[in-house]
C-alpha positions as CSV (number, residue, x, y, z in Angstrom):
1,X,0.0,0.0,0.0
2,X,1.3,3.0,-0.9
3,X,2.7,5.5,1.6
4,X,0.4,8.3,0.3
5,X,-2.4,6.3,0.6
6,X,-1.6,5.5,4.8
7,X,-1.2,8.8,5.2
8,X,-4.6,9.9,4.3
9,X,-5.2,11.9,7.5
10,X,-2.2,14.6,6.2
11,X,-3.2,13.9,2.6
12,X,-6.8,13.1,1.4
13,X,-8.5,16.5,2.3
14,X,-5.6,18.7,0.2
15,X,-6.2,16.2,-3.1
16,X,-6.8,18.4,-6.5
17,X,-9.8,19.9,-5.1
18,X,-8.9,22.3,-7.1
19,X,-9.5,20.1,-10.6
20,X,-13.5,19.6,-8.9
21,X,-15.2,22.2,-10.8
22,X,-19.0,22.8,-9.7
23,X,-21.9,20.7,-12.0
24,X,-25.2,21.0,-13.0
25,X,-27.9,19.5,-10.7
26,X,-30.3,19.3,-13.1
27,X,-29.9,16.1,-14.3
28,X,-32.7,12.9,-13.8
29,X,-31.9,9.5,-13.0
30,X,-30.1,7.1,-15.7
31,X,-28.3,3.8,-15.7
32,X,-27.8,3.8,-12.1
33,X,-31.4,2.8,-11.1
34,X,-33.5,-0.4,-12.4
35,X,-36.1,-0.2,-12.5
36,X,-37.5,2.8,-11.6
37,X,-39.7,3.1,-8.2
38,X,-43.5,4.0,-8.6
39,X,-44.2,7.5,-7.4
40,X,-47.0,6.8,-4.8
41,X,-44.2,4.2,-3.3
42,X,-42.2,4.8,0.1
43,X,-38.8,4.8,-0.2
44,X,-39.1,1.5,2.0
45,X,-41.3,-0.2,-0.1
46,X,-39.9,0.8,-3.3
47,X,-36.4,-1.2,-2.1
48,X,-38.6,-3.9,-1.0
49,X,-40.6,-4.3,-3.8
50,X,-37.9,-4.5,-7.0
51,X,-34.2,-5.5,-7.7
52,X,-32.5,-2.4,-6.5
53,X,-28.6,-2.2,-8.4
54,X,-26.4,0.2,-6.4
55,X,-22.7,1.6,-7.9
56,X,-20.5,2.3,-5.7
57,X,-17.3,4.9,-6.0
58,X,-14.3,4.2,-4.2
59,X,-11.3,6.8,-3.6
60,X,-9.2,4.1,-1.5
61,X,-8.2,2.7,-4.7
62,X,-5.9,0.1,-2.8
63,X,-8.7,-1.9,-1.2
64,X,-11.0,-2.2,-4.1
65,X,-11.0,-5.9,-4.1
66,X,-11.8,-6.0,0.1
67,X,-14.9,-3.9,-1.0
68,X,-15.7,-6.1,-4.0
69,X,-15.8,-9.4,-2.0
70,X,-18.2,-7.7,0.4
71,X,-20.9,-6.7,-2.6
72,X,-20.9,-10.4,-3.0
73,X,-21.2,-11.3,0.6
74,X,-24.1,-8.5,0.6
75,X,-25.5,-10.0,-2.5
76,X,-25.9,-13.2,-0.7
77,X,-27.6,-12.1,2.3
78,X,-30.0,-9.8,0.1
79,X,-30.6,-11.1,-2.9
80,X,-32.7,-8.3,-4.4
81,X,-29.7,-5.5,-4.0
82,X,-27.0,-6.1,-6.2
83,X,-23.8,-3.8,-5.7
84,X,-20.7,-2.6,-8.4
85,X,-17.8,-0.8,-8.1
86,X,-16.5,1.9,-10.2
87,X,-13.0,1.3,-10.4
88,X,-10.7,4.3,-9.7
89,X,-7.0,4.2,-9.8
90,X,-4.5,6.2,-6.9
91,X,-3.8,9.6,-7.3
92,X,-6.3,12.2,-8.7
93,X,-7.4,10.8,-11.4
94,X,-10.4,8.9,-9.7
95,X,-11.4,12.9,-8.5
96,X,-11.7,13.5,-12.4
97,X,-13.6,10.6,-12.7
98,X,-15.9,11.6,-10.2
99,X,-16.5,14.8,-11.7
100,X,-17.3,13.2,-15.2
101,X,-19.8,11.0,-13.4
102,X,-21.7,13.8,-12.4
103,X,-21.4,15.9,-15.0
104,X,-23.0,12.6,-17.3
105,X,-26.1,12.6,-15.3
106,X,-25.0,8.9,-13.8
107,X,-23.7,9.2,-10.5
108,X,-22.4,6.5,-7.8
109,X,-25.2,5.8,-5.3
110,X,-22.6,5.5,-3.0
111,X,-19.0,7.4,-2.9
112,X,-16.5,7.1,-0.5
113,X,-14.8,10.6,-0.4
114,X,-12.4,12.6,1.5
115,X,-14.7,15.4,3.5
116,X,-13.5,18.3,1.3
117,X,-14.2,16.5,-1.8
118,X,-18.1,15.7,-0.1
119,X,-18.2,19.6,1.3
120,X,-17.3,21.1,-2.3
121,X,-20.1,18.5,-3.5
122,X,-22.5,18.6,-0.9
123,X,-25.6,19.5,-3.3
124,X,-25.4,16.6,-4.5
125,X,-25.6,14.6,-1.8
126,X,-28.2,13.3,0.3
127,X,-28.5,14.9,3.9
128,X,-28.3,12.0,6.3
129,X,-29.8,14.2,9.5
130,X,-32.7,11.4,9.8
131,X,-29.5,9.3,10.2
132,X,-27.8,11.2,12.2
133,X,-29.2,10.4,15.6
134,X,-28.9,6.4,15.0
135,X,-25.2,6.9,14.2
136,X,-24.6,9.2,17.0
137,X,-25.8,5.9,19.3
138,X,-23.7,3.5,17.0
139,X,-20.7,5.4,17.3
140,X,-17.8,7.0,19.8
141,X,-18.2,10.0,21.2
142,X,-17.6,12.8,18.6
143,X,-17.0,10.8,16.1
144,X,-20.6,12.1,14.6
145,X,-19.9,16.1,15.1
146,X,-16.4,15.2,13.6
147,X,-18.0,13.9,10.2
148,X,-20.1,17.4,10.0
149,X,-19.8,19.3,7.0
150,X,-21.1,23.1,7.0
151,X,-23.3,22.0,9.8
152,X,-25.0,19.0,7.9
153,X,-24.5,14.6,8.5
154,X,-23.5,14.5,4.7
155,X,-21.6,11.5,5.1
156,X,-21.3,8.3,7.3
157,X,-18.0,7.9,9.1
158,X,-16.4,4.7,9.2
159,X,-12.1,5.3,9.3
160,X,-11.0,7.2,12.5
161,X,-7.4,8.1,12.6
162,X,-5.7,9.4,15.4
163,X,-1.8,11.0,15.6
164,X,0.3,12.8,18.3
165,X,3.5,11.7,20.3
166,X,3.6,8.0,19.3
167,X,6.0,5.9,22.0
168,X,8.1,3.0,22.0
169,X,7.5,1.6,25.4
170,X,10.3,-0.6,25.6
171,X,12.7,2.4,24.7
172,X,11.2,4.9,27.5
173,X,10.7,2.6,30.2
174,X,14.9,0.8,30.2
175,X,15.3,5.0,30.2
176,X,13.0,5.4,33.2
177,X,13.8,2.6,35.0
178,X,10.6,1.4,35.1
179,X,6.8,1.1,33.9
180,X,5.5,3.8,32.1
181,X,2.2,5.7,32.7
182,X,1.1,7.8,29.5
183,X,-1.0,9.4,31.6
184,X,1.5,11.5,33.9
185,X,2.5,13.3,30.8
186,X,-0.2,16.2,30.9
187,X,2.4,19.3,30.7
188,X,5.2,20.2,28.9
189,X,7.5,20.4,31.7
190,X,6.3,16.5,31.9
191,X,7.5,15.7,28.6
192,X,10.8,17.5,29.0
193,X,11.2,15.4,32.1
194,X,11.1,12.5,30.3
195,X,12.8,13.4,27.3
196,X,15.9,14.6,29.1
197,X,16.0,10.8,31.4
198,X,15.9,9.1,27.7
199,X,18.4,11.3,26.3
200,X,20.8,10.6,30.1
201,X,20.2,7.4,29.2
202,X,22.1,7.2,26.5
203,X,19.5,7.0,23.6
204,X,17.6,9.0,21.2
205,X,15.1,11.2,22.7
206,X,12.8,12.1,19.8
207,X,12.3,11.9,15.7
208,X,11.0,15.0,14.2
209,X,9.7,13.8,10.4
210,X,10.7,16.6,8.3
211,X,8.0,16.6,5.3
212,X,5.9,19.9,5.1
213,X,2.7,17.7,5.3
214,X,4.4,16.6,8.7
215,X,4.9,20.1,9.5
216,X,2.5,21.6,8.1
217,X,-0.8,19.6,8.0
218,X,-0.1,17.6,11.4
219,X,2.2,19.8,13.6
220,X,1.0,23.5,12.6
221,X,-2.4,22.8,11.8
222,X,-2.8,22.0,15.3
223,X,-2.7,25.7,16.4
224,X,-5.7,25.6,14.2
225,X,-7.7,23.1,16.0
226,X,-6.3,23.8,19.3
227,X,-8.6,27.4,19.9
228,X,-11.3,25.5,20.4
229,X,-13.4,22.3,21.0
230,X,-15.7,23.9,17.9
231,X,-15.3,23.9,14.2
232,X,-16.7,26.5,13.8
233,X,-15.0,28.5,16.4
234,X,-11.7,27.5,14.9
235,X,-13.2,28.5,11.6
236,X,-13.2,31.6,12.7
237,X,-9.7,32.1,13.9
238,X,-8.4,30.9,10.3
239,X,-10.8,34.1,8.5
240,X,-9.4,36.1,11.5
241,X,-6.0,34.9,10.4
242,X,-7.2,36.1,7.2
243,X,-8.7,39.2,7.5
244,X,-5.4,40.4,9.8
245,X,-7.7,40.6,13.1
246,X,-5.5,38.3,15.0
247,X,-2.0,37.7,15.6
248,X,-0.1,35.2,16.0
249,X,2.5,35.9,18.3
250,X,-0.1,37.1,20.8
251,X,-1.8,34.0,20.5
252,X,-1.1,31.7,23.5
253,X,-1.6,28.4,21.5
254,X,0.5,29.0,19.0
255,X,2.8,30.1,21.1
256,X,2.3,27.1,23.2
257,X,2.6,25.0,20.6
258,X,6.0,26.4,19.3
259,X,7.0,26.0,22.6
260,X,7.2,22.5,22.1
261,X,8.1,22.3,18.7
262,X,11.4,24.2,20.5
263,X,11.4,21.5,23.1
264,X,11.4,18.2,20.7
265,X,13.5,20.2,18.0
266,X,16.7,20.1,21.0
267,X,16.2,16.5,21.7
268,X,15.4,15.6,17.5
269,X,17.8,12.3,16.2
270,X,17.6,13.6,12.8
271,X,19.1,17.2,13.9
272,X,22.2,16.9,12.3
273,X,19.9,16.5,8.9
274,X,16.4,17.1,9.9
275,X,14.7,17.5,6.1
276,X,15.9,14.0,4.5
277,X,12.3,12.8,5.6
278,X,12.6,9.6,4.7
279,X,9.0,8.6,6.1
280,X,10.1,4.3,5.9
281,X,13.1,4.8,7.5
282,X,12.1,7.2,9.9
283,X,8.8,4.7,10.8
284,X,11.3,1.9,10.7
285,X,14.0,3.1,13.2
286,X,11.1,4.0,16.0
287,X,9.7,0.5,15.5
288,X,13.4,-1.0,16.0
289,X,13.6,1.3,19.1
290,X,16.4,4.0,17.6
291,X,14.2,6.6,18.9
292,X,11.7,7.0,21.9
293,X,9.3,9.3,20.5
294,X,7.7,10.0,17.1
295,X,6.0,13.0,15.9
296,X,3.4,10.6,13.9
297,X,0.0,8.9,13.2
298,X,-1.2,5.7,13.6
299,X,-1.1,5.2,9.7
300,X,2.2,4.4,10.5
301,X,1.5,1.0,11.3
302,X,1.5,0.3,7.5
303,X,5.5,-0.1,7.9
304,X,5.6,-1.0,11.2
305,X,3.4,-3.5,11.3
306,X,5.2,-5.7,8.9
307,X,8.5,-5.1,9.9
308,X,10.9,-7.9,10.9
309,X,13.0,-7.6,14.0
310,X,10.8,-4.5,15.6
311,X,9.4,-3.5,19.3
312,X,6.2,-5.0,19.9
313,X,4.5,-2.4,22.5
314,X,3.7,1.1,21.5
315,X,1.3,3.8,22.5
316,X,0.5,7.6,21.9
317,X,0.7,10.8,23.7
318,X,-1.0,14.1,23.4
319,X,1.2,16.8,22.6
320,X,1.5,18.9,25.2
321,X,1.3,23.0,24.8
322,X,1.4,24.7,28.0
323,X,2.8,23.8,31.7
324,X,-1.1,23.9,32.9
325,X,-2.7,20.1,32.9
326,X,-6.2,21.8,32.7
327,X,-5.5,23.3,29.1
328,X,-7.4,22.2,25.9
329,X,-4.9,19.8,24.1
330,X,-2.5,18.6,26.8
331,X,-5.0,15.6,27.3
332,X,-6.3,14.8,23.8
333,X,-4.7,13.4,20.9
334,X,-5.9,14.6,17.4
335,X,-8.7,12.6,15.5
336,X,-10.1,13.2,12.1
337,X,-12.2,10.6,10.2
338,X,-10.6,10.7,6.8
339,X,-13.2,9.2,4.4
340,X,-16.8,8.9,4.5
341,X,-19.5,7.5,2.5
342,X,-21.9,9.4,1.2
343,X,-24.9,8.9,-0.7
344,X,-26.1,10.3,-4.0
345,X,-28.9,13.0,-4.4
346,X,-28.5,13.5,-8.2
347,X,-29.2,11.2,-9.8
348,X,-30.8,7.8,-7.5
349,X,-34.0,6.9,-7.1
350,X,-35.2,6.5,-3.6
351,X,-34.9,3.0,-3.8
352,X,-32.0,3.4,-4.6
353,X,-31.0,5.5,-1.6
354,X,-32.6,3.5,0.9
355,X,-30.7,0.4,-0.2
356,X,-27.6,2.5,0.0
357,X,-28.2,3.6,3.7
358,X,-28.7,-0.3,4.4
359,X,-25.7,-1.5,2.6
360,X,-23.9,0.8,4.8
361,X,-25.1,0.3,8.4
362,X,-24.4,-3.5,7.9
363,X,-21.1,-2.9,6.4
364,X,-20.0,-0.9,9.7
365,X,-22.0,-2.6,11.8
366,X,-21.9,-6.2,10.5
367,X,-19.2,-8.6,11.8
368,X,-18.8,-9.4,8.1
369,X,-18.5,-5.6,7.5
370,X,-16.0,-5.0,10.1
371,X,-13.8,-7.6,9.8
372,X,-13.4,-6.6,6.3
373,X,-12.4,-3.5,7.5
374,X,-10.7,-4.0,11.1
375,X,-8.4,-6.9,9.9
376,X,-8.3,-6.8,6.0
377,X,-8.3,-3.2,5.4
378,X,-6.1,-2.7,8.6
379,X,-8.3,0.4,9.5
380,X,-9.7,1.4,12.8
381,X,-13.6,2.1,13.2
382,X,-14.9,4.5,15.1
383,X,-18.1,2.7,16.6
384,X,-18.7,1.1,20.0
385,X,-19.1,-2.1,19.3
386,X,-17.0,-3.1,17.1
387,X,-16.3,-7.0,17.3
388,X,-13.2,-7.9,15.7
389,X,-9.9,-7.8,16.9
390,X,-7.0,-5.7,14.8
391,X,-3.5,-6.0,14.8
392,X,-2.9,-2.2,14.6
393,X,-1.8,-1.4,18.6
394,X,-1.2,2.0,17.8
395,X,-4.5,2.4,16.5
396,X,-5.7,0.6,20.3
397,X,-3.9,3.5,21.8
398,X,-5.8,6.4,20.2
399,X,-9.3,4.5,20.8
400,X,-8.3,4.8,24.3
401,X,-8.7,8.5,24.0
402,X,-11.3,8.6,21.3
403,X,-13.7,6.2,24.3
404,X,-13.1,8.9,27.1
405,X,-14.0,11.8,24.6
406,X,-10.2,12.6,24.9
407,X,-9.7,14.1,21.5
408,X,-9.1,17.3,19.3
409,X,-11.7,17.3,16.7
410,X,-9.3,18.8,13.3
411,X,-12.7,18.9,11.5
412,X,-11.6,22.6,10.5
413,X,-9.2,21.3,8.0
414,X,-11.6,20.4,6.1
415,X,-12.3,23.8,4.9
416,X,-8.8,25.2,4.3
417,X,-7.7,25.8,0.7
418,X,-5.3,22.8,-0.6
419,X,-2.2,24.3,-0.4
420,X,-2.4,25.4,3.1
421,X,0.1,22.4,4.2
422,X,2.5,22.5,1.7
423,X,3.2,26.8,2.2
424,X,3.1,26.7,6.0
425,X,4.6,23.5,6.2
426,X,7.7,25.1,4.1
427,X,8.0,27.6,6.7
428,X,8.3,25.1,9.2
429,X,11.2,23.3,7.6
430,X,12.9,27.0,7.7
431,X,12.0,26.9,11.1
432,X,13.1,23.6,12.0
433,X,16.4,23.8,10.5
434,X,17.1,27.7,11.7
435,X,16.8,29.8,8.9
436,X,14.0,31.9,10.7
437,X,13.0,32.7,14.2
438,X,9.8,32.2,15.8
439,X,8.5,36.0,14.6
440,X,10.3,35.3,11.1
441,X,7.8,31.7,11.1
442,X,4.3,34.2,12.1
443,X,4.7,36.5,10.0
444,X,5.3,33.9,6.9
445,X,2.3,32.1,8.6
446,X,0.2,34.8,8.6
447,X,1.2,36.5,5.0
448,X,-0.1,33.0,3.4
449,X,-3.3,33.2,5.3
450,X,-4.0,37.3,4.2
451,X,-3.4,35.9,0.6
452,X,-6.6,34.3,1.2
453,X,-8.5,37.5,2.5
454,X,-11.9,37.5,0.9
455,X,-12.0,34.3,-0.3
């Protein structure tokens, strides 16, 4: 699976929006429905009552085959709905694809999209607030508020993926002499406790990955997230950032945030070269225990996982941002669900629709459904019950969070323009290798968000 692809939480949201331009909604149903439902029929009994053929559009390319064997298993159990895939290859070519399906008048009934992709969309596709309540029960806390789009349950979540200050366990507790407790690390002056007994130690406190998404999406983007517990709260701070109204070096989260940054860039194994980002072997030395800390994801576990020769225990800490334990962010770890499934309004009969919003409740509630998911995919799902066992312990560590409520919702990255990781995260790689202070960094920062100003 390609690295890209696992690293969807930094990536899927910034992918050639751009190329998405707007469609006509005018168009009536075609192909995608047979036959067509009679008009004095309930949605209900319109699904009941015919075959009902559903397409079905899939952005993680690298799993088609997962999906296709659970159409047939579907199939099987309900005979009258029968399910296809549109194939779509990796990269952004399936986006353009997309975008020629609606623009022909024949639409997936079902499309799993990254958020931005649904948001830019979300004419033209069905509002799922009758839904909404039902999921709300099936899922973990937030996990329903995280999936909203302008205010509207456009799409069903069913990846969670979580990142902060990922640990090898064997590594910090030979440095500690002893077990360690994730849980006493709820301040920086916590964290610097600990990194400075790894470092006396005699081993590597810390890996910084140096990529601008790294930077910019993951570490920056925080300050973002960080103002508040509310989308839209922080989505006002970014048009603040915008309009000029706010300033960064007055503002205590970024500044908390940098803090930090300051803290792991002292204690960083790759100082000596920080930008040769080489995400494998950077993933692969933590797992072999080079390195305490991470600056990463759970997507990780895509190279770790696999690896020969590797630690077996590891966990995740928030990233701390201020010295009080009480402060927003010092307890959570940042969660995003980057894909969701939504379900056509364009150009499906309601049939059609209804059979959609069945196909998808089994397949994340379903132990068929989820173990296609939890152990084939090697995704995490963020719903209560979920009854199959993964492999992906990292992924155990952030549900640990996500099942106290313990989490930042990054929902507001959703609505930044796609370039907004790659600049900022370029003036975090000046910042991380010296070439500009902490005011230099703001003012960069902030020029790339007044660029935006009115738009």
């Amino acid at each position: 699976m390609q690295i890209k692809k696992r690293i969807s939480l930094g990536l899927s949201f910034v992918m050639l929006l751009s190329l998405l331009a707007a469609c006509s909604s005018d168009k009536t149903p075609t192909g995608n429905a047979t036959p067509s439902a009679s008009p004095n029929a309930s949605p209900s009994e319109a699904s009941q009552a015919q075959d009902v053929k559903l397409t079905f559009f899939n952005t993680s390319a690298e799993v088609n085959t997962v999906f296709e064997q659970l159409f047939k298993t579907y199939h099987e159990l309900n005979p009258n709905v029968t399910i296809e895939l549109i194939p779509t290859p990796i990269g952004g070519a399936q986006l353009e694809k997309f975008q020629s399906l609606l623009a022909s008048g024949n639409p997936a009934t079902i499309a799993n999209l990254d958020p931005g992709t649904i948001l830019q969309f979300k004419d033209k596709f069905l509002d799922l607030d009758s839904e909404k309540s039902k999921y709300e029960q099936l899922t973990k806390p937030g996990a329903v508020d995280g999936a909203l789009l302008d205010g509207k349950f456009l799409g069903i979540p069913w990846t969670a993926q979580g990142y902060g200050l990922l640990y090898n366990k064997r590594v910090v507790e030979e440095s500690i002499g002893g077990t360690f407790d994730p849980a006493s690390i709820k301040t920086r002056s916590d964290l610097a406790e600990v990194l400075a007994k790894v470092e006396a130690a005699g081993k590597a406190p810390v890996m910084i990955h140096g990529a601008d998404w790294s930077l910019g999406a993951h570490y920056l983007a925080l300050a973002y997230s960080l103002q508040s517990n509310s989308v839209e709260e922080n989505r006002k701070f970014v048009e603040n950032l915008k309009n000029g109204s706010v300033s960064l070096m007055d503002n205590p989260q970024f500044a908390g945030l940098m803090d930090t940054f300051d803290l792991l860039k002292k204690y960083n194994i790759r100082k000596k070269d920080p930008l040769v980002a080489d995400y494998n072997k950077d993933s692969a030395d933590f797992a072999k225990g080079e390195t305490a800390f991470y600056f990463m994801g759970d997507w990780t576990w895509a190279v770790v996982g696999p690896l020969e020769g590797r630690d077996q225990e590891f966990g995740v800490l928030p990233v701390p941002i201020s010295d009080n334990p009480d402060d927003f962010g010092n307890t959570q770890v940042a969660y995003s669900e980057p894909k969701l499934f939504a379900i056509d309004n364009s150009g499906s009969t309601p049939a059609q629709q209804e059979a959609a919003k069945a196909f998808v409740e089994w397949m994340v509630t379903s132990e068929q459904g989820q173990e296609a998911i939890v152990s084939q995919m090697g995704l995490a799902l963020p719903y209560k019950d979920v009854k199959v066992k993964g492999t992906n312990v990292i992924s155990d560590a952030v549900n640990q969070y996500t099942d106290q409520g313990k989490v930042i919702n990054i929902g507001v990255i959703n609505y930044l323009p796609q370039d907004y990781w790659a600049k900022t995260g370029a003036s975090m790689q000046k910042y991380l290798v010296d070439k500009t202070d902490r005011e230099g960094l703001a003012k960069e920062v902030e020029g790339y968000w007044k660029s935006y100003a009115g738009k």
